[in-house]
C-alpha angles and dihedrals in degrees: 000000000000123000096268097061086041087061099046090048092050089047095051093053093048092047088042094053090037090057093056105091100210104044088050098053086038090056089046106052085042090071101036080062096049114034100137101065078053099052092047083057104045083047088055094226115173123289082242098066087044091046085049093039095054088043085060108034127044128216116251109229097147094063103048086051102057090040101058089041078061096046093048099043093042100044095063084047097048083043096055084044094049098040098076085044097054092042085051090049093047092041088052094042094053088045091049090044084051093046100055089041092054092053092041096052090051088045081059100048093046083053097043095047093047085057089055090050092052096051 
């Protein structure tokens, strides 16, 4: 196996885990909870303080759990609510644009044709 097909391979199974929606919320919220084992480890501090810090401090798995069970069951929902919204707010927005068009474009005649009767 040469680098290039490492690389795919390893591209294919992020993309694979990224695309499920619950193990990606669930890995995000799992390090929003706990960002401080993170951050001792992006520090590089000694094997000692993790090892205290661990010994003093649990990991939260329930939370993040139930937190992005939540996310992935409320945002389809949110997203059914929102969409006629969004489809009234589009629809009134196009009648308002046309309206407005409409006057301006007769504004502009009037005034047109009031040019022509002067000449």
């Amino acid at each position: 196996m040469n680098f290039e097909e490492l690389i795919d391979t390893i591209k294919g199974k992020l993309y694979e885990r990224l695309s499920n929606p619950i193990l990606f919320s669930y890995s995000i919220f799992f390090i929003t909870f706990n960002w401080r084992f993170f951050y001792k480890l992006i520090q590089g501090d000694s094997l000692s303080s993790i090892d205290q810090f661990l010994i003093n401090n649990s990991f939260e798995i329930t939370k993040p759990a139930i937190y992005s069970l939540i996310y992935v069951i409320l945002t389809p929902i949110l997203k059914l609510i929102s969409e006629p919204y969004s489809e009234f707010i589009k629809t009134l927005t196009l009648a308002s644009r046309n309206y407005f068009r409409k006057n301006w474009q007769e504004q502009d005649m009037a005034t047109i044709s009031e040019i022509e009767k002067n000449i």
